[in-house]
C-alpha positions in Angstrom: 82.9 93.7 -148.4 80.9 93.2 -145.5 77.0 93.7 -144.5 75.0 93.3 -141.6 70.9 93.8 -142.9 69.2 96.7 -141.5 66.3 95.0 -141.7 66.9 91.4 -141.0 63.4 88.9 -141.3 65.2 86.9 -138.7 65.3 83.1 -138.2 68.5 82.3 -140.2 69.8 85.4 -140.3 69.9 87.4 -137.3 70.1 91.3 -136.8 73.8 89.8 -135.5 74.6 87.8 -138.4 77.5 89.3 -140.9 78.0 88.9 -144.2 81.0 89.1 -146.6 81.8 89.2 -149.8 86.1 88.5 -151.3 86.1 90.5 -154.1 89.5 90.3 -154.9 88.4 87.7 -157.9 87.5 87.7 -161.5 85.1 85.4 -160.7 83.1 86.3 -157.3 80.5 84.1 -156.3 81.0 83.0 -152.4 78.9 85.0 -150.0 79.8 84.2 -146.3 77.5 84.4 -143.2 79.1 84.9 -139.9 77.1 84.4 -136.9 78.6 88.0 -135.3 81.3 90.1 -135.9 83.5 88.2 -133.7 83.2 85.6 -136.4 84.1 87.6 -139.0 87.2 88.7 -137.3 88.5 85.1 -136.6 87.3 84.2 -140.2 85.0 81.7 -139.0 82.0 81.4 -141.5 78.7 79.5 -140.1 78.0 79.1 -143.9 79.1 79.5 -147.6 76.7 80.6 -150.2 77.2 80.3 -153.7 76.0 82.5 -156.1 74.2 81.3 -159.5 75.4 84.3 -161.6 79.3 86.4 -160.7 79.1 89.7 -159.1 80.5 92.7 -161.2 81.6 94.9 -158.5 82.0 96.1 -155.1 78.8 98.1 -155.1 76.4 95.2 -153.2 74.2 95.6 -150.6 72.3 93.5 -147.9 68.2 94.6 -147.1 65.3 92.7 -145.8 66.8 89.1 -146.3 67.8 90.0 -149.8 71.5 90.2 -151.4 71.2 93.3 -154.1 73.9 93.2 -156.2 75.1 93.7 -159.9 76.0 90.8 -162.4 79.4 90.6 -163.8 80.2 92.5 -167.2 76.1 93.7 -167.2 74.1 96.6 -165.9 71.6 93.5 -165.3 70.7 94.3 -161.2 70.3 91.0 -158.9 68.3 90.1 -156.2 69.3 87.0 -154.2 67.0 85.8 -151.6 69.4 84.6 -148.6 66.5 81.9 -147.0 65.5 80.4 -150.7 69.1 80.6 -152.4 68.1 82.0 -155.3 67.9 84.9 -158.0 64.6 86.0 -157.0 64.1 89.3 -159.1 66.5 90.9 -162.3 66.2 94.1 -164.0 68.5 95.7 -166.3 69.3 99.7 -164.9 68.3 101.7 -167.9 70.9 103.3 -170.2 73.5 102.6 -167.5 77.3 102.7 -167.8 78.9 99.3 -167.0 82.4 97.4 -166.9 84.5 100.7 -166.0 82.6 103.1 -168.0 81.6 105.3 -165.3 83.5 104.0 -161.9 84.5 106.0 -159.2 87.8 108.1 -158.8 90.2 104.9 -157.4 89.0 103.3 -161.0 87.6 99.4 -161.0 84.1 98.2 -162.5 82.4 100.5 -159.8 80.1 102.4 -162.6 76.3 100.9 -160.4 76.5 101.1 -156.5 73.5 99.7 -154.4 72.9 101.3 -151.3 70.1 101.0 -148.5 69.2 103.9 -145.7 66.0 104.5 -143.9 64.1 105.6 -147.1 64.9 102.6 -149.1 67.0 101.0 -151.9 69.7 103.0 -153.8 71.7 102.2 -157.1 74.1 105.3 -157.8 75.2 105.1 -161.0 75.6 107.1 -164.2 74.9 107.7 -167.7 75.7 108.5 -171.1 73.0 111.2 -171.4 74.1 112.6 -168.4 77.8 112.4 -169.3 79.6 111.0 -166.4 77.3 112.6 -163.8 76.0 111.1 -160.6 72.4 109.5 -160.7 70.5 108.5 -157.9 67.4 106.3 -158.0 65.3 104.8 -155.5 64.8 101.3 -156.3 61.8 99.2 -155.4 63.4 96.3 -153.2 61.0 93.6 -154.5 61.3 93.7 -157.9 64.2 96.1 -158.9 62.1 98.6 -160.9 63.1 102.0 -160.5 60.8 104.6 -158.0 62.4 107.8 -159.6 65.8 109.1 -160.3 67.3 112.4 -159.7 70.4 113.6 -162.0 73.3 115.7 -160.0 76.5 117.5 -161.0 78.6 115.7 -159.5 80.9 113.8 -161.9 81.3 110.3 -160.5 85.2 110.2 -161.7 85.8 112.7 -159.4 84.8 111.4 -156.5 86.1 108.2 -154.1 83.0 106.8 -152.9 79.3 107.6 -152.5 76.6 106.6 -150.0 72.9 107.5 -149.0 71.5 108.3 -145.4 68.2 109.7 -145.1 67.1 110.0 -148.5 70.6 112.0 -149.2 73.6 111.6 -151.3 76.7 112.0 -149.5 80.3 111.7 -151.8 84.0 111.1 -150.5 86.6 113.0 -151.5 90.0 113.7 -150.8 89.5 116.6 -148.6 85.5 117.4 -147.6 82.3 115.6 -148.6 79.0 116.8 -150.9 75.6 116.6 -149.9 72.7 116.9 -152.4 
């Protein structure tokens, strides 16, 4: 995975800086900054971070100088601040599906994805109650608590991928996309 922060505070990390994420692991902790993308092409870090708790899946994002991302075998959300180093803010997702309950199409411990567009912070996930349905809620980026939530029909196991712009849900699949 790789990021570049929409909303970069600037001074270490600049609106150039890029950074990445090996999740081919059981145990992912190391978070790479490249200066550009240049950098991350030649596989030239300017620095390592490592993380205090494992990531759980490939559903992390980067937003205003903070790393959101889930921790491993738990639907216990992070926030990493990228200037202090640290777990800043933690909040279990209510009632959430975790450690492949409710993943994607293409399988894996993708049941919570964190997103970011110009309204905000996103975790798309699902739950039991709504039986294997897409969930949206808007996150507040500061201390993880959820804004409000909408429930759709989409079942998350049939699609390949999801992602928010502008406040909507957009879905991959095979041969045309969704928009709620």
């Amino acid at each position: 995975m790789w990021f570049q922060d929409p909303e970069s505070p600037g001074a270490l990390y600049g609106p150039d800086t890029v950074l990445g994420i090996d999740t081919v692991s059981s145990d992912v902790r190391e978070l790479y900054a490249y200066e550009n993308l240049e950098q991350l092409a030649c596989g030239y870090p300017t620095k390592v971070l490592l993380l205090p708790e494992s990531m759980g899946s490939t559903g992390a994002t980067v937003y205003h100088g903070s790393l959101y991302y889930r921790s491993r075998q738990s639907p216990t959300l992070l926030r990493y601040d990228l200037v202090a180093e640290n777990i800043v803010a933690r909040r279990e997702l209510p009632h959430t599906g975790f450690h492949g309950q409710y993943p994607y199409s293409w399988s894996g411990y993708t049941d919570i994805d964190l997103a970011v567009d110009e309204k905000g912070l996103w975790a798309i996930y699902s739950t039991e109650k709504a039986r294997g349905a897409v969930i949206i809620s808007q996150l507040d980026p500061e201390h993880l608590r959820v804004i409000r939530s909408w429930e759709t029909n989409i079942q998350k196991n049939k699609v390949a991928n999801a992602f928010m712009v502008c406040g909507r849900l957009y879905t991959a699949q095979p041969n045309f996309y969704n928009i709620v």
